[in-house]
N, C-alpha and C positions, 0 to 999 in steps of 0.2 A: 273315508270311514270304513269300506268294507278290507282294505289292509289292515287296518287295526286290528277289527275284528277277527280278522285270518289269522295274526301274529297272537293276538290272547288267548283265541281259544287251541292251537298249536303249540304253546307254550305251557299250558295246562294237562295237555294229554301225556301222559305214567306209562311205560309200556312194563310190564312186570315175564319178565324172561323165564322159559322153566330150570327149576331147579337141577342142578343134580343131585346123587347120591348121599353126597358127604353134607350137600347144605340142608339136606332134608334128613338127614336124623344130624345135625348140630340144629336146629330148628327144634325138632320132637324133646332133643335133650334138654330143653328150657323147661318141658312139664316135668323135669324130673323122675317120677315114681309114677305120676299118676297114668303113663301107656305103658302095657307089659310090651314086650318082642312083639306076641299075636297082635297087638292093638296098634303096635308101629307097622309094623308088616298089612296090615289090614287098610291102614289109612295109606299106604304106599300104593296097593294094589288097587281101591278103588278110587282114590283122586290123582293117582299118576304124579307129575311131576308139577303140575301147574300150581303157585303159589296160594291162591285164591283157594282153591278147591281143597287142597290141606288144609288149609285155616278152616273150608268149612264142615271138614270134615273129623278134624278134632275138635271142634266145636262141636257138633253134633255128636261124637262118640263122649264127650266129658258129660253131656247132658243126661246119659242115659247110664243106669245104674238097676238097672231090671236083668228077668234072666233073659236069652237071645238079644243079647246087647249089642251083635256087630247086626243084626237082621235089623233090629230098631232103629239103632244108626243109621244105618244104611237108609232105611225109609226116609226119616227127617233130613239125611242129607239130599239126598233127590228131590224131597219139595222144597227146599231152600234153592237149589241153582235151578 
């Protein structure tokens, strides 16, 4: 039983690699319009290259439509990770 269980939940585990350069704005280029340069560059320099952390960081940056929007961003992305 505890092989099983070794092999299911082993088999389950996603390891998600960092990104590079090129995958990380062909990624950004799906929002199309909706990040300028500053908002691509912005989400570059605070989630770095890790998958996840882009995702919740434009996530967090599309949320927010007020003025100091990368400062606001920025908050809700830190309480999110």
């Amino acid at each position: 039983m505890e092989i099983i269980q070794y092999l299911i939940l082993n088999s389950l585990y996603t390891y998600a690699y960092p990104f590079d350069n090129d995958s990380i704005n062909a990624i950004l280029q799906f929002a199309g319009n909706l990040f300028s340069a500053e908002d691509r560059a912005f989400i570059q320099r605070v989630a770095g290259r890790n998958p996840y952390l882009i995702q919740a960081m434009s996530a967090s940056l599309l949320e927010t439509n007020e003025e100091e929007r990368h400062s606001i961003a920025a908050d809700r992305f830190y309480d999110r990770i």
